[in-house]
N, C-alpha and C positions, 0 to 999 in steps of 0.2 A: 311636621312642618311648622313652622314657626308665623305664627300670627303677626298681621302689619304690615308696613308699606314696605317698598322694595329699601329704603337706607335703612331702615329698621332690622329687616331680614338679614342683610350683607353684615352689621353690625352683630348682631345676634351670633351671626354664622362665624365672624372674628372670634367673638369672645369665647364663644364654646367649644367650637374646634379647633382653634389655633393658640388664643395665645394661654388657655387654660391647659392646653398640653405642653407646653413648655417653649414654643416660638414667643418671641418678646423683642424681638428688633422689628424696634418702630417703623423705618422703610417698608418692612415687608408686611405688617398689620394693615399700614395705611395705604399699602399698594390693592391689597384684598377688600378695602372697605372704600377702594374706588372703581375699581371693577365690578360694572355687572355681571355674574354669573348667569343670569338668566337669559342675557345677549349671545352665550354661547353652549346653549341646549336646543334640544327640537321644541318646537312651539307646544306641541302633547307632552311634552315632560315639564313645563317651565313652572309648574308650581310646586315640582321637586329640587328646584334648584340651586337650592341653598340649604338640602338635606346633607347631612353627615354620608356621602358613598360618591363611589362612582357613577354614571347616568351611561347610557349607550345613545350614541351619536351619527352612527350609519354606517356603511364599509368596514362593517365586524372590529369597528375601535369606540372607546369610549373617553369622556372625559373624566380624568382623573379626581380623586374627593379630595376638594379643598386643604386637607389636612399634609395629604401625599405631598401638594404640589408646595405647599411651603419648607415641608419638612429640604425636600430636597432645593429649594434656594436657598433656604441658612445652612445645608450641610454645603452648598457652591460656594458660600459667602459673598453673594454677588452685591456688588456697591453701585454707588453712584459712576456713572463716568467709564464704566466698564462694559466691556465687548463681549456679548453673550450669542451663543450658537442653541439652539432649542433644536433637538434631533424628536423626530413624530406630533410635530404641533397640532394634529388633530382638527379640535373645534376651531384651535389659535388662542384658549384659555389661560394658557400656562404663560405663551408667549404674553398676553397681553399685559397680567400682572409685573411679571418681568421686565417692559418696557417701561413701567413705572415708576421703577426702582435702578436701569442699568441705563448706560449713555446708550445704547445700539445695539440691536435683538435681532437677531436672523432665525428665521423657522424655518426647518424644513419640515415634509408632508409628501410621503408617495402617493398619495390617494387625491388626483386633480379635483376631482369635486369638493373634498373637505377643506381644500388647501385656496380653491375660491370663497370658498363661503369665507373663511378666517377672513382671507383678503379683505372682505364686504365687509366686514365686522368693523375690522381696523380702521377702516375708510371713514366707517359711521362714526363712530367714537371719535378718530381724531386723532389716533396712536401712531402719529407718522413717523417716528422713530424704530417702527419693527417692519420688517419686509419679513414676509412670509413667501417661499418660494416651493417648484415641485419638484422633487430630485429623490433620491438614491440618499438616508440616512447614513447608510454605513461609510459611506465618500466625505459625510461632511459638507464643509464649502471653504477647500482650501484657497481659493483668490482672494477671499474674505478671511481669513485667519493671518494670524493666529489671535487666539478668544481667549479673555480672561475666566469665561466660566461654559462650560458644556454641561445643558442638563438633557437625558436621554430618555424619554417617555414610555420605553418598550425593552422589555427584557431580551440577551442575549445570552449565547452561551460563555464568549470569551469578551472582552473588550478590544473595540475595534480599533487595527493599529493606529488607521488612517485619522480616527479621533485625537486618537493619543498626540500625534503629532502634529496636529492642529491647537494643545493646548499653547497658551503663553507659557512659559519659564516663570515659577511660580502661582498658575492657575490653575483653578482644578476642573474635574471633571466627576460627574454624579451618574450613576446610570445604574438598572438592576441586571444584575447577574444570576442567572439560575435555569431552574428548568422549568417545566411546563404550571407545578404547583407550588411551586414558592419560590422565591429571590431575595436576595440580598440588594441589598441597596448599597453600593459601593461609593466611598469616594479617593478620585485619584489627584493626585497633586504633582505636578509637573517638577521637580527641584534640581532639573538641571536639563543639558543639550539630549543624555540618553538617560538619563534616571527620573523614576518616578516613586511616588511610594501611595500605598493604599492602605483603608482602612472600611470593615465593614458598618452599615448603621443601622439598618432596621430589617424586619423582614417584609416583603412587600409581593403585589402581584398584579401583574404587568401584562400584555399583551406584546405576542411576541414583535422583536424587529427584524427579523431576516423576514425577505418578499415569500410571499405565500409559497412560487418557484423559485430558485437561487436558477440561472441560466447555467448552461455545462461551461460556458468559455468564463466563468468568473466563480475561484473558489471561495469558500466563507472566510472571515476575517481571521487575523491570527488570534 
């Protein structure tokens, strides 16, 4: 744990985990060293939180370490001015950073209880740029699409059509792919009406995104 005040910590926690590992665009340094991290852990964890890992958060998910969650907005390349879809917002950490950095942030969160607190979060802060809502990830939020960037907080096996086709033409999408102990961190980039193309970037580990039940009347994604 890193000694000092909380801008000290968050600073510290830039320099060390992020841009000493190779993230270095400025927006998204300075998105992380406005965000408090500590606004979005349990109150018995918050002098871990602005440790190098992930933290557990309640409803068997956890908040992603600091390092994950930049890796995967420079692999989105999400800008200013830009329409972002955040699939499993959890605490609403990811999301928050995001809003700081994107014109307009949609979270989704199956899990009502987490998907209020976020709410509270954003309310406090002031982030009135992200709506954080409670739905079904693999659905998206096609009335609100199409998004210039999708990042997907929870491993799946396949990539979900219905994402897919929510990106803009020319957007991409980040999400890990894999199984139960390791993932791929994938990114997809939308480069036409039916074409996409992918590349893999890190390996990574995720908490799954299919519902704990898949229901019989709705099969898993293609």
């Amino acid at each position: 744990m890193v000694a000092g005040g909380e801008e000290a910590r968050r600073a510290a926690m830039v320099e060390r985990q992020i841009r000493r590992r190779g993230i270095v665009d400025p927006a998204i340094l300075a998105a992380f060293a406005q965000v408090p991290r500590k606004a979005f852990v349990p109150e018995a964890l918050a002098e871990f939180a602005y440790d190098d890992g992930p933290l557990p958060i309640g409803a068997g998910q956890t908040i992603s370490q600091p390092y994950i969650v930049a890796r995967m907005i420079d692999a989105a390349n999400v800008r200013a001015g830009d329409r972002v879809l955040e699939v499993g917002a959890g605490s609403g950490y990811a999301a928050a950073v995001l809003s700081r950095i994107a014109g307009e942030v949609f979270a989704i969160e199956r899990h009502e209880s987490l998907a209020s607190e976020a709410r509270e979060r954003m309310a406090a802060l002031g982030y009135d740029n992200c709506t954080v809502v409670t739905g079904d990830g693999l659905a998206g939020l096609p009335d609100e699409g199409p998004f210039d960037a999708i990042l997907v907080a929870a491993r799946g096996a396949r990539v979900p059509q219905a994402l897919k086709r929510q990106i803009a033409i020319g957007g991409r999408l980040v999400i890990p792919i894999g199984g139960e102990d390791v993932q791929q961190l994938r990114r997809i980039e939308r480069t036409g009406e039916d074409a996409w193309s992918a590349r893999d970037i890190a390996a990574v580990r995720f908490v799954p995104l299919l519902p704990d039940v898949v229901p019989e009347n709705r099969a898993p994604p293609e």
